[in-house]
N, CA, C and O of each residue as an XYZ file, in Angstrom:
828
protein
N      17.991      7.211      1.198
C      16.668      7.127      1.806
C      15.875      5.989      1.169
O      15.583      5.870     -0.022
N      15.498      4.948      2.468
C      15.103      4.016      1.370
C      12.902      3.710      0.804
O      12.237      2.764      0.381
N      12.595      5.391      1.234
C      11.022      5.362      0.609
C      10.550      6.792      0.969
O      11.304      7.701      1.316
N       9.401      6.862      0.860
C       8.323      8.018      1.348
C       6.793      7.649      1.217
O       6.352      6.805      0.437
N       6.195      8.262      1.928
C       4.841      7.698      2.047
C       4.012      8.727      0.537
O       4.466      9.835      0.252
N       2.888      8.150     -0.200
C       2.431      8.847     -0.307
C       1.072      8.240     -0.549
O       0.724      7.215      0.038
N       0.032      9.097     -1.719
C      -1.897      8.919     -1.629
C      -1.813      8.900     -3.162
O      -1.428      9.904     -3.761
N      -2.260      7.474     -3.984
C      -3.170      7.248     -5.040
C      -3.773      8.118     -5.171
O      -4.362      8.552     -4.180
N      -3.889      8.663     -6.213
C      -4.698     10.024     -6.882
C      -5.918      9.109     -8.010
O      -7.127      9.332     -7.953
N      -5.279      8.077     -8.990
C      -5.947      7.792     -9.341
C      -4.974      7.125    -10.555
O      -3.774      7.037    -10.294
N      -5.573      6.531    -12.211
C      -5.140      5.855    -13.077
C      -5.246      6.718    -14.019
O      -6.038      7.642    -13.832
N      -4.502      6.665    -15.255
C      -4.453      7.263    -16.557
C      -3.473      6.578    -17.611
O      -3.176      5.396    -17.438
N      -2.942      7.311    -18.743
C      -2.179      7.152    -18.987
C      -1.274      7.971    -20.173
O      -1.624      9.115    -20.463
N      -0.305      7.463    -20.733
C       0.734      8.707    -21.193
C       1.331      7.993    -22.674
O       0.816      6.907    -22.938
N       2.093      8.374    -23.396
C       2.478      7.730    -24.977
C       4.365      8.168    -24.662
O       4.916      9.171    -24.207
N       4.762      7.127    -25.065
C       6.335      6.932    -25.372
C       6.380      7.808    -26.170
O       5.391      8.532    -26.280
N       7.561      8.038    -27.009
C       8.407      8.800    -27.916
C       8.175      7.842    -29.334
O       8.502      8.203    -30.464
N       7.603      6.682    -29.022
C       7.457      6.127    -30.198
C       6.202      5.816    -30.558
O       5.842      5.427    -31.669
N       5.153      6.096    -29.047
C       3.586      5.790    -29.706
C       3.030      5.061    -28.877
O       1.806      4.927    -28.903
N       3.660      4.549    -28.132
C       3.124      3.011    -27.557
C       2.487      3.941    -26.276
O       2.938      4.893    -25.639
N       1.045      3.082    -26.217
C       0.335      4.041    -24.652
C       0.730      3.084    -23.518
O       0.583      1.862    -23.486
N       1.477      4.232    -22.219
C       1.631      3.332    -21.676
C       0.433      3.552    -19.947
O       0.107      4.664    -19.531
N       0.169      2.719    -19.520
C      -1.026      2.896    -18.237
C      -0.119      3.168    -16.999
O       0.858      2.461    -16.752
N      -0.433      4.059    -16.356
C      -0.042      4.256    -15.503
C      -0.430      4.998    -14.076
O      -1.119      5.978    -14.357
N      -0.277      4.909    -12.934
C      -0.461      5.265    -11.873
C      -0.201      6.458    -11.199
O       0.854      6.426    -10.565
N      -0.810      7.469    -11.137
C      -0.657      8.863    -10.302
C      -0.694      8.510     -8.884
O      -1.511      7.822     -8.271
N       0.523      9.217     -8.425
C       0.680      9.031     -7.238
C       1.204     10.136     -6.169
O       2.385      9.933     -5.887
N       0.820     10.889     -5.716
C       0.977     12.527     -4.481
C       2.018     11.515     -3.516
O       1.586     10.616     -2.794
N       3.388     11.848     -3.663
C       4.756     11.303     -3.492
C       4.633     12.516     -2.155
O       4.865     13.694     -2.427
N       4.394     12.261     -1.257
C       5.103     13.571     -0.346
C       4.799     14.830     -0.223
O       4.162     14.627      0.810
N       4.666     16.266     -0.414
C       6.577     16.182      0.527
C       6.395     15.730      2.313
O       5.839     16.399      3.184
N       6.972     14.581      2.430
C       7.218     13.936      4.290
C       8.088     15.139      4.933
O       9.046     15.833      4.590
N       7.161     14.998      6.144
C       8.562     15.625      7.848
C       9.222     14.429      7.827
O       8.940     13.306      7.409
N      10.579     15.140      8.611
C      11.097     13.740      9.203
C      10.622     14.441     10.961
O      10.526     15.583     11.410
N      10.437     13.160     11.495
C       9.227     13.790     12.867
C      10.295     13.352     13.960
O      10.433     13.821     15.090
N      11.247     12.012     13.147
C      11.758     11.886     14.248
C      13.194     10.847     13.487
O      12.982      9.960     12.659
N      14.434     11.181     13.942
C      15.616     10.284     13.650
C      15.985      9.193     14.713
O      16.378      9.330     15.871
N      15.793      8.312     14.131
C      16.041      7.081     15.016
C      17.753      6.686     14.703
O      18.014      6.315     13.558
N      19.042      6.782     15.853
C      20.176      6.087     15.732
C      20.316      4.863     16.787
O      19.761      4.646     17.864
N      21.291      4.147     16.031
C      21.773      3.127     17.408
C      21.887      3.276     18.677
O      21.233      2.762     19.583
N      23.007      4.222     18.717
C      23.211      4.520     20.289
C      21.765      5.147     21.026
O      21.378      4.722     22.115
N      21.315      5.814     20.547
C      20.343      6.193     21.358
C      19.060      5.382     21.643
O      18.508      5.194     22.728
N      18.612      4.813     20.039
C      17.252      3.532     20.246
C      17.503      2.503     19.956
O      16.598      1.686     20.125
N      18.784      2.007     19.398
C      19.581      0.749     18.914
C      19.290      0.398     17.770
O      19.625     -0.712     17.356
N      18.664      1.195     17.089
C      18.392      0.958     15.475
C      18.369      2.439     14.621
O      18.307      3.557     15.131
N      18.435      2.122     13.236
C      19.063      3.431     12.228
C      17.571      3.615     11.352
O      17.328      2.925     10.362
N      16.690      4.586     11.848
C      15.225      4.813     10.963
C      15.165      5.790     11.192
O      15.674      6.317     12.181
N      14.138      6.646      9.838
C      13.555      7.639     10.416
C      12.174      7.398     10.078
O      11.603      6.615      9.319
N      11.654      8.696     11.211
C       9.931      8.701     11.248
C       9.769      9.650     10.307
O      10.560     10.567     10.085
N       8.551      9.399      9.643
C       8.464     10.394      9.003
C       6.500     10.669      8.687
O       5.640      9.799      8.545
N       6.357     12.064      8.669
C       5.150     12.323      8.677
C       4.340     12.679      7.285
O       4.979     13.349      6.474
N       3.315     12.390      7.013
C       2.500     12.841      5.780
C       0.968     13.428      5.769
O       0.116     12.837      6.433
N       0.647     14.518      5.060
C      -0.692     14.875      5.337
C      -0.198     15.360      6.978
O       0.681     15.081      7.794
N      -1.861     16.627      6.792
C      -1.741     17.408      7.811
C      -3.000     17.108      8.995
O      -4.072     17.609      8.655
N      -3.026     16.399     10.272
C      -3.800     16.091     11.425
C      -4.577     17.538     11.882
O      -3.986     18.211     12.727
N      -6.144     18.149     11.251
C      -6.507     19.424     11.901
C      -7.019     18.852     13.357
O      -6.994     19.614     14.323
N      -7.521     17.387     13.510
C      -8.726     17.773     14.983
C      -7.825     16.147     15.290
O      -6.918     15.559     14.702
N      -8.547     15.904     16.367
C      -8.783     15.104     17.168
C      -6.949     14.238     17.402
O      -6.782     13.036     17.194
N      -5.835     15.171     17.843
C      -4.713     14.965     18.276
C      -5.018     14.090     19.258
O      -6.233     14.072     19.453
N      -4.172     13.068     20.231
C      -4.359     13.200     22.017
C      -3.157     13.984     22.618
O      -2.041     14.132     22.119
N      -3.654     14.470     23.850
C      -2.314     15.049     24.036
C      -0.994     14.364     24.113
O       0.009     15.062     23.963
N      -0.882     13.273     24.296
C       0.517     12.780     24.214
C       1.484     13.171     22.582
O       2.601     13.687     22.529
N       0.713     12.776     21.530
C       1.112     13.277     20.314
C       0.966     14.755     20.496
O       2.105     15.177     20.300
N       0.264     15.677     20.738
C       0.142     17.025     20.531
C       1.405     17.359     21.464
O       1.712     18.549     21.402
N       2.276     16.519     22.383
C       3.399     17.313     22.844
C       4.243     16.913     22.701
O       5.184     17.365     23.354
N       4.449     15.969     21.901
C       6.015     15.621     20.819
C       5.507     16.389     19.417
O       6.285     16.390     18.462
N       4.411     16.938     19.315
C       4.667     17.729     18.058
C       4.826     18.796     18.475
O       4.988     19.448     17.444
N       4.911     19.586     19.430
C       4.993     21.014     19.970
C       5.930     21.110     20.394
O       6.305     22.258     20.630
N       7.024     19.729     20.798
C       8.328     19.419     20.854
C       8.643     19.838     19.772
O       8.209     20.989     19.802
N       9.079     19.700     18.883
C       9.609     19.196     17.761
C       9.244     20.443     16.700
O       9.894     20.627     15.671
N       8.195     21.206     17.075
C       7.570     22.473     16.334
C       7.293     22.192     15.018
O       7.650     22.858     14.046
N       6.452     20.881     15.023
C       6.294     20.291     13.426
C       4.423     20.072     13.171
O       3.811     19.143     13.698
N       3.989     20.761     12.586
C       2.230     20.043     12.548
C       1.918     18.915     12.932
O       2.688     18.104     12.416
N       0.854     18.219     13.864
C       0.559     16.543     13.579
C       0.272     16.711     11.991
O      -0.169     17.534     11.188
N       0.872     15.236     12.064
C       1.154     14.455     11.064
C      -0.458     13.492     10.574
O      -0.889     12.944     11.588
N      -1.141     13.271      9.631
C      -2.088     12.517      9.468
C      -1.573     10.945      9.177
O      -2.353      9.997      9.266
N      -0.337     10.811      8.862
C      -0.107      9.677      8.597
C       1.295      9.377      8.902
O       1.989     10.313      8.506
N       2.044      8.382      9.487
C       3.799      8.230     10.499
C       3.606      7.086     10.085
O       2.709      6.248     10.179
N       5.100      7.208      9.354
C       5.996      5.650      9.175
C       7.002      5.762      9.352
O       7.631      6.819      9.301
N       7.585      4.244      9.712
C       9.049      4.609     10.124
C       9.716      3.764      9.087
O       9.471      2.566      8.939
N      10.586      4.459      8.367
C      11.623      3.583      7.131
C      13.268      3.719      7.692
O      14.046      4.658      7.857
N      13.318      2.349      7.868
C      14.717      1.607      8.379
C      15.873      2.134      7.257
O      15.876      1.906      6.048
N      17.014      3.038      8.175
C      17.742      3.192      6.954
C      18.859      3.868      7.762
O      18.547      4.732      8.582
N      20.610      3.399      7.510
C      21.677      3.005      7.469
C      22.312      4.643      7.930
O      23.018      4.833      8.921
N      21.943      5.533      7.122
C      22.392      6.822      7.550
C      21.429      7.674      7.616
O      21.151      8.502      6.748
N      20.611      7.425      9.151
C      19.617      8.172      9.037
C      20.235      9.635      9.743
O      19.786     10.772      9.599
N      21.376      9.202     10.521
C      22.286     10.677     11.383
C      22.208     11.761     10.267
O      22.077     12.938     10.604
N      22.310     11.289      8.478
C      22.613     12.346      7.831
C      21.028     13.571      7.907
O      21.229     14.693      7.440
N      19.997     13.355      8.319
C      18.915     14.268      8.197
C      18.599     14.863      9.584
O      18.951     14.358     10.650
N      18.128     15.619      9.486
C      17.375     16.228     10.892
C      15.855     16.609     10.757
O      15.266     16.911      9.719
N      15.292     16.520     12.181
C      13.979     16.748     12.621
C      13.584     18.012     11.591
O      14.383     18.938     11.451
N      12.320     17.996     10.889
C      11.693     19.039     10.109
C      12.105     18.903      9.424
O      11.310     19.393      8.622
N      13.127     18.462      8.691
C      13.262     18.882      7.281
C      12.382     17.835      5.935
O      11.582     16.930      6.170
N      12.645     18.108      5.141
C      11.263     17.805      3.976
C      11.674     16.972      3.391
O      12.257     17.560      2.481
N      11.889     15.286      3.142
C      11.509     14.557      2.082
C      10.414     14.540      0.830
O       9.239     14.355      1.147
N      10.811     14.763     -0.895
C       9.762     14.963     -1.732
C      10.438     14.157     -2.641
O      11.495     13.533     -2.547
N       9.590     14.296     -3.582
C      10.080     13.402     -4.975
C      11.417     13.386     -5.529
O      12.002     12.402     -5.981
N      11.835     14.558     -5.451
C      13.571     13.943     -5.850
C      14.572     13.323     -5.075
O      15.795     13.435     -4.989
N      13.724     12.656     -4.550
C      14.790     11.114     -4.050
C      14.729     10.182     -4.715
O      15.415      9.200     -4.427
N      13.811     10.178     -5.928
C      13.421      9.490     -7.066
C      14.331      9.756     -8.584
O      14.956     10.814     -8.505
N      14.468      9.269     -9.490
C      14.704      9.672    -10.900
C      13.871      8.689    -11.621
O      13.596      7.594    -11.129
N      13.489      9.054    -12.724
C      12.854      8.401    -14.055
C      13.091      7.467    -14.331
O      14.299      7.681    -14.222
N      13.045      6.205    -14.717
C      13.472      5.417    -15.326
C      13.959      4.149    -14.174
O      14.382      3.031    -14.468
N      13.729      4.769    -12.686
C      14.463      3.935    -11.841
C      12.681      2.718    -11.424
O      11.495      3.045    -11.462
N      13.123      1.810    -11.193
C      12.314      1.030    -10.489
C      12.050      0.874     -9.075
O      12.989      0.576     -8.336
N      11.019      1.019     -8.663
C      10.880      1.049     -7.065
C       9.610     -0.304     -6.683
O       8.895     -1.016     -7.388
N       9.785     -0.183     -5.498
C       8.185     -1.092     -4.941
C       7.580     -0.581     -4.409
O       8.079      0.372     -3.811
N       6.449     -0.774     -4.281
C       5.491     -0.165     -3.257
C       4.329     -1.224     -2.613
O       3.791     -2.250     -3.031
N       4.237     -0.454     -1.422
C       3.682     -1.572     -0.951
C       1.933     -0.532     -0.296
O       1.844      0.522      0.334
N       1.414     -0.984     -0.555
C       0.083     -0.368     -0.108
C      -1.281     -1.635      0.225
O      -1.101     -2.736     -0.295
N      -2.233     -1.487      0.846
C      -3.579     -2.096      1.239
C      -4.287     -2.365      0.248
O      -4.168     -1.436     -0.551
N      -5.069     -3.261     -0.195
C      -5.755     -3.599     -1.202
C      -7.317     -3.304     -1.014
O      -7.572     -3.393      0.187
N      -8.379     -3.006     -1.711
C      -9.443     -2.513     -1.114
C     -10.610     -3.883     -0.722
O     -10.899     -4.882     -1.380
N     -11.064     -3.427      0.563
C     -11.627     -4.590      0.868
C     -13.095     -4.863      0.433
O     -13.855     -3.897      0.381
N     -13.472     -5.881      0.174
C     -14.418     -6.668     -0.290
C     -15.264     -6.944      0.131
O     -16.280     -7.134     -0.538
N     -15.201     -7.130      1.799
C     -16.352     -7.959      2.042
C     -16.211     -9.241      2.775
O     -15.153     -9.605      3.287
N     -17.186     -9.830      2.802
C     -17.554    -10.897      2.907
C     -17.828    -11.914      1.984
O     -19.051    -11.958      1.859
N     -17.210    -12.867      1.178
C     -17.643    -13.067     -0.403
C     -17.279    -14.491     -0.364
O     -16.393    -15.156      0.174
N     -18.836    -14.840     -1.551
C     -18.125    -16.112     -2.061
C     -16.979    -17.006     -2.563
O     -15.857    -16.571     -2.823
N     -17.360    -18.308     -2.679
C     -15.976    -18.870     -3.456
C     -15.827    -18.805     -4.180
O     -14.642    -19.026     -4.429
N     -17.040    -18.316     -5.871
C     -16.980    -18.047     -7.063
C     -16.053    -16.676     -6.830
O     -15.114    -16.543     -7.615
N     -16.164    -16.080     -6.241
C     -15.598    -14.181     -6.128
C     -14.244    -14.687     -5.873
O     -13.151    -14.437     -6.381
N     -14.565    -15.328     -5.106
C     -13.169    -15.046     -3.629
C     -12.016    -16.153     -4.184
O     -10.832    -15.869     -4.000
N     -12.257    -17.013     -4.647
C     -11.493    -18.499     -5.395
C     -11.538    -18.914     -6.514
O     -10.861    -19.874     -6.885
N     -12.292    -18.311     -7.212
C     -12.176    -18.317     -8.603
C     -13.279    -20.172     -9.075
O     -13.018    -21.059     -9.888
N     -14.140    -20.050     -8.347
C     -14.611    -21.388     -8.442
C     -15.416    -21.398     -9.619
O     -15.640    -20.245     -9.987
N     -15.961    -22.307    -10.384
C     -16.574    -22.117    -11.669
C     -17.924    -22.746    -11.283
O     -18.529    -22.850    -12.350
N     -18.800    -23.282    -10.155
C     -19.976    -23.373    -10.184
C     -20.238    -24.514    -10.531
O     -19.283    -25.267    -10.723
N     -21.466    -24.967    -10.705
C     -22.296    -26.409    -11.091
C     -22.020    -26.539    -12.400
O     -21.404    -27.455    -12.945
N     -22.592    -25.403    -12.970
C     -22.735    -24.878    -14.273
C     -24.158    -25.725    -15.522
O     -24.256    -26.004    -16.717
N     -24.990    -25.828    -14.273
C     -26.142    -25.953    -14.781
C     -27.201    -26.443    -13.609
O     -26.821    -26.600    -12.448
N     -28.638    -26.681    -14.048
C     -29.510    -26.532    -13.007
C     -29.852    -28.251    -13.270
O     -31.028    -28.355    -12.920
N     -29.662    -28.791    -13.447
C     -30.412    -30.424    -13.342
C     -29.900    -31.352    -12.308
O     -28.797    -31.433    -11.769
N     -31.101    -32.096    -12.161
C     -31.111    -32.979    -11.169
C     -31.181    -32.226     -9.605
O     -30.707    -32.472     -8.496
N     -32.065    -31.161    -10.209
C     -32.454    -30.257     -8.752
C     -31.916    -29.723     -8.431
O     -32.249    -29.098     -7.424
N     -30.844    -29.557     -8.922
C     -29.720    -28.177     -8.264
C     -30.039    -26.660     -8.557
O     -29.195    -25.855     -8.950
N     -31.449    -26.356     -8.301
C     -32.021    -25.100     -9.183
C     -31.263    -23.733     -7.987
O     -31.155    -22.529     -8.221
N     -30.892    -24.426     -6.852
C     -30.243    -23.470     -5.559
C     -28.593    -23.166     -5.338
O     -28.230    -22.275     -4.569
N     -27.585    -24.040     -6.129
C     -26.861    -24.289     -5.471
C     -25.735    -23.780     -6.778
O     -24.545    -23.945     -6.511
N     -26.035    -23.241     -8.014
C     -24.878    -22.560     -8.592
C     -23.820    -22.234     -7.904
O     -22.752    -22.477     -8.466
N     -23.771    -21.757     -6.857
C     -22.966    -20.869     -6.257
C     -22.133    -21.444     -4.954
O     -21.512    -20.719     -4.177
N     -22.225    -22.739     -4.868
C     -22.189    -23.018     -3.660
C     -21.130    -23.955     -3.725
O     -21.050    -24.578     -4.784
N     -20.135    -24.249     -2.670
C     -18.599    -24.800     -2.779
C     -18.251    -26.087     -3.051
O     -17.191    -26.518     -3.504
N     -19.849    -27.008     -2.538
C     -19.868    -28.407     -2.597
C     -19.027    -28.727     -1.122
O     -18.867    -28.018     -0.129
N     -18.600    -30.024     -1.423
C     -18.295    -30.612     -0.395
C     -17.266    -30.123      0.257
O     -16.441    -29.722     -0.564
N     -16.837    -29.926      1.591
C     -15.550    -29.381      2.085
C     -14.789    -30.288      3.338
O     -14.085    -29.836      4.241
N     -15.138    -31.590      3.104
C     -14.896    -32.616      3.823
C     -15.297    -33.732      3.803
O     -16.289    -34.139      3.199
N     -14.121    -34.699      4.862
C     -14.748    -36.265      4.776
C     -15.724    -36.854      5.684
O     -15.905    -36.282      6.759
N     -16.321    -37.817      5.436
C     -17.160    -38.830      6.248
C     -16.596    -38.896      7.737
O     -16.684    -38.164      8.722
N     -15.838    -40.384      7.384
C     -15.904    -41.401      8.408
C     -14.411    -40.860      9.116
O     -14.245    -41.018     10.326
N     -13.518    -40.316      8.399
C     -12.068    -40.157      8.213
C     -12.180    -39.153      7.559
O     -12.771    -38.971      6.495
N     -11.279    -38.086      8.550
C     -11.209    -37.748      9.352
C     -12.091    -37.453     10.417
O     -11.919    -37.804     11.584
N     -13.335    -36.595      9.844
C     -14.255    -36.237     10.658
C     -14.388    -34.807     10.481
O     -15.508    -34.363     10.734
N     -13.384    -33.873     10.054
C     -13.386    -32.503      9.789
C     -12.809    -31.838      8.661
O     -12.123    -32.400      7.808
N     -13.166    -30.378      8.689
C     -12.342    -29.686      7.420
C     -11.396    -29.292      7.842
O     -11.225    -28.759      8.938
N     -10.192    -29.636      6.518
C      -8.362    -29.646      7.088
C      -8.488    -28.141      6.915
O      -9.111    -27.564      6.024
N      -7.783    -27.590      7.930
C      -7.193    -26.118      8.037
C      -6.645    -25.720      6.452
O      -5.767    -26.325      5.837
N      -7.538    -24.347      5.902
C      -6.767    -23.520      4.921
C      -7.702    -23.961      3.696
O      -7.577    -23.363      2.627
N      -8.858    -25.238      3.860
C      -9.846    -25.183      3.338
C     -10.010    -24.046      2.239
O      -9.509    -23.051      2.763
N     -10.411    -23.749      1.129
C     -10.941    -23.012      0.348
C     -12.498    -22.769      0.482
O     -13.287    -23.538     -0.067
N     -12.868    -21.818      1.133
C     -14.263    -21.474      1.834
C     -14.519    -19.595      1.488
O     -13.738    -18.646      1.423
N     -16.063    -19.742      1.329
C     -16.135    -18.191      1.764
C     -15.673    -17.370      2.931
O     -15.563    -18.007      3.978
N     -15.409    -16.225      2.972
C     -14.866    -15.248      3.877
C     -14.472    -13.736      3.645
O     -14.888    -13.158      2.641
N     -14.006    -13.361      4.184
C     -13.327    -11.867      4.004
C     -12.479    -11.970      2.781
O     -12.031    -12.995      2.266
N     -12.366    -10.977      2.480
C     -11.607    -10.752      1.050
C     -11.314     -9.599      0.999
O     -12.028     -8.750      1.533
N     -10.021     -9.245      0.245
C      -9.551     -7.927      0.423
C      -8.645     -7.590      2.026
O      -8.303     -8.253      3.006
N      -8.511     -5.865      1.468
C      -8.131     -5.176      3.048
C      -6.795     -6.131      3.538
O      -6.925     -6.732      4.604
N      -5.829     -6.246      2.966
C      -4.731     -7.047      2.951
C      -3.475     -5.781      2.559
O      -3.763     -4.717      2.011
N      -2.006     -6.198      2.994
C      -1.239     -5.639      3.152
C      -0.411     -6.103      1.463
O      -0.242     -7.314      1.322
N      -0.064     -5.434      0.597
C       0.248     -6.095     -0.949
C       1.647     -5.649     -1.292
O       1.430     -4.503     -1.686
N       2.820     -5.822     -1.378
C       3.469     -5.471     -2.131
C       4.209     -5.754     -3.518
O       4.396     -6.910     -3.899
N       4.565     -4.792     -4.153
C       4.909     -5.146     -5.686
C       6.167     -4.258     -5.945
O       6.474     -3.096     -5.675
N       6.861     -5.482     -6.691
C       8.270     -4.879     -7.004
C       8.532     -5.086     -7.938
O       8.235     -6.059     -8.630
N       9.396     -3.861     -8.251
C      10.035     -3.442     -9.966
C       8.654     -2.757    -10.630
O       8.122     -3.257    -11.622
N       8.260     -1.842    -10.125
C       7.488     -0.708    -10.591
C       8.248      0.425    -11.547
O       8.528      1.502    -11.019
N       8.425      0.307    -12.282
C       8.876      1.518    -13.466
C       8.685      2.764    -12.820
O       7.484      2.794    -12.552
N       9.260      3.885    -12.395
C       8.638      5.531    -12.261
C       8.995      5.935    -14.177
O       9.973      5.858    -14.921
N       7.743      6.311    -14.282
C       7.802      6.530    -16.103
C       7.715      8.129    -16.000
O       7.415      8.691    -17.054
N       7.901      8.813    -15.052
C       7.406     10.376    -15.333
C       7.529     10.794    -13.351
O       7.097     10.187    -12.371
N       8.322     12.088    -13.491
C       8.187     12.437    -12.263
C       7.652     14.231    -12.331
O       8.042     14.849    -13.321
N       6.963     14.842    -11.505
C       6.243     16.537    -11.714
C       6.800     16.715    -10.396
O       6.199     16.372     -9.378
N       8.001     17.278    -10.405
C       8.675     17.684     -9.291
C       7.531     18.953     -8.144
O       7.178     18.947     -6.965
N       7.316     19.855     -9.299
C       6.560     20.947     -8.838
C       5.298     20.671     -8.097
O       4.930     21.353     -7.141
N       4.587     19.551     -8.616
C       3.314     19.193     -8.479
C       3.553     18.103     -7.167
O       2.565     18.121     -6.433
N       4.570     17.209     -6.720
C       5.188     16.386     -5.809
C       4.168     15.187     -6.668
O       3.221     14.825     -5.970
N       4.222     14.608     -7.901
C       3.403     13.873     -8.585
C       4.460     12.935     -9.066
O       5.598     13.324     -9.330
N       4.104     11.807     -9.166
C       5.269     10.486     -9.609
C       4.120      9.427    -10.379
O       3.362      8.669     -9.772
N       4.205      9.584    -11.813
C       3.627      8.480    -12.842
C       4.560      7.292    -12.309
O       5.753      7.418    -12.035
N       3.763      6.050    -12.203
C       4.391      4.614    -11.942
C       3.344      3.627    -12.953
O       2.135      3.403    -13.014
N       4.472      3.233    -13.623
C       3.665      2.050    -15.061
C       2.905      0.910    -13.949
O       3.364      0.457    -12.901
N       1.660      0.663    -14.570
C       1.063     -0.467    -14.150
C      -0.362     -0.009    -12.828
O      -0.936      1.076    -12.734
N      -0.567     -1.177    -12.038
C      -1.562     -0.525    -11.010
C      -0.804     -0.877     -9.789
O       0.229     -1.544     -9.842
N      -1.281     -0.460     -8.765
C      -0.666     -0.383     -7.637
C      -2.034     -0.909     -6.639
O      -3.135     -0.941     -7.190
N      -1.928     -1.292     -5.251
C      -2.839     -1.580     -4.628
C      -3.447     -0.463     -3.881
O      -2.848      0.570     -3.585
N      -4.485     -0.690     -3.640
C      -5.747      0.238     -2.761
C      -6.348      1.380     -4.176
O      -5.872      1.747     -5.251
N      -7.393      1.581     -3.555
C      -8.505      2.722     -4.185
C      -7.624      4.230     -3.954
O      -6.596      4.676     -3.445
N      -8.878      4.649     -4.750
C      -8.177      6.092     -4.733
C      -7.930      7.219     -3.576
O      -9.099      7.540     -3.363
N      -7.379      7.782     -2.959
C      -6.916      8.317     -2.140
C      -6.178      7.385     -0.708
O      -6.047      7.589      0.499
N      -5.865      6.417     -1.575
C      -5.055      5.227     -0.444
C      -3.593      5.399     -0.561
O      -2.829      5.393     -1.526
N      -3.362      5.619      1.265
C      -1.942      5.774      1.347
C      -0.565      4.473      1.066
O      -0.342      3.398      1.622
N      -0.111      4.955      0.342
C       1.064      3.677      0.030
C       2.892      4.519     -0.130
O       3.306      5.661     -0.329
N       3.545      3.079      0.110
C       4.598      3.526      0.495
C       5.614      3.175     -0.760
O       5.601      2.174     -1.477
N       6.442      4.244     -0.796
C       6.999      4.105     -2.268
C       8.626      3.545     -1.775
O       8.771      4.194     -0.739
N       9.634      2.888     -1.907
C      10.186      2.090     -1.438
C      11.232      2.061     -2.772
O      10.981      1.687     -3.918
N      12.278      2.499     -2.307
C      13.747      2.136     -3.260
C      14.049      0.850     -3.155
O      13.599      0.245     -2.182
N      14.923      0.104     -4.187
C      14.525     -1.253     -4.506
C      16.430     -0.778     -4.210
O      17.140      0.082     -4.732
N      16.707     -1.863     -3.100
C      18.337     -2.133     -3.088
C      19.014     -2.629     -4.358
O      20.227     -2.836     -4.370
């Protein structure tokens, strides 16, 4: 199986066997439906769907009758993870943390939290005037020039400018799992991971 969806709980951290603190990431791993098995012959590709968190209101009926198909709760959250022997599982049954072990490295890929609308000091790391003389008592903050005169005539595409920031799709690989709470469906991962707290991200076996 090559992932499962799960929700950032939040940051902490834990001590080796020898002392050293290490930071790490709480993460509510599951337990996923599988909602739906995708094979070749039938859709021409090998995935399964799989569901997380429980949908109380606002179903439409088209989803409310492939889940009444299927005799499985809506799902609050469906992904589909591409994978080679998906024939071996069937509809309903439960993906959770022990598809994982300790010590193994995974990626995950989750949303980053968005920002805004933001400057180039924020957003580009720009360092400013860095002082007020010769009348610049307004313009600390401001990008300077972002183009030519005579030649060309405009700003070249990809410019470094204010804009949106954040709310981006991130992934990171070779994440340590330093600690797994089978009981609890809880998976410690060394380091930070993207999005705020209660952000869904996808935990991803590393081939």
């Amino acid at each position: 199986m090559p992932g499962i969806l799960g929700k950032k709980l939040g940051m902490s951290n834990i001590f080796s066997p020898e002392g050293n603190r290490i930071p790490v990431t709480v993460i509510e791993a599951g337990p996923c439906k599988v909602l739906s098995v995708k094979t070749t012959s039938k859709d021409g590709y090998n995935a399964l769907q799989l569901g997380f968190g429980e949908k109380k209101r606002n179903v439409n009926k088209p989803r409310k009758g492939f889940y009444e198909k299927v005799n499985i709760a809506p799902a609050q959250f469906v992904k589909e993870f591409k994978f080679d022997n998906s024939s071996e599982f069937q509809v309903g049954s439960d993906l959770t943390v022990e598809l994982f072990a300790e010590g193994e490295k995974v990626k995950l890929r989750g949303k980053t939290k968005g920002k805004g609308f933001q400057g180039v000091m924020k957003r580009h790391g720009f360092g400013g005037v860095g002082g007020t003389t010769h009348g610049q008592s307004d313009r600390l903050r401001a990008p300077g020039s972002i183009g030519s005169s005579s030649y060309p005539s405009r700003v070249f595409k990809g410019q470094k400018m204010a804009g949106r920031m954040g709310g981006v799709n991130v992934t990171i690989r070779g994440l340590k799992i330093v600690k797994i709470l089978p009981e609890k469906n809880i998976i410690l991962v060394e380091g930070a991971i993207p999005g705020g707290v209660n952000a869904i991200v996808e935990i991803l076996k590393i081939k």
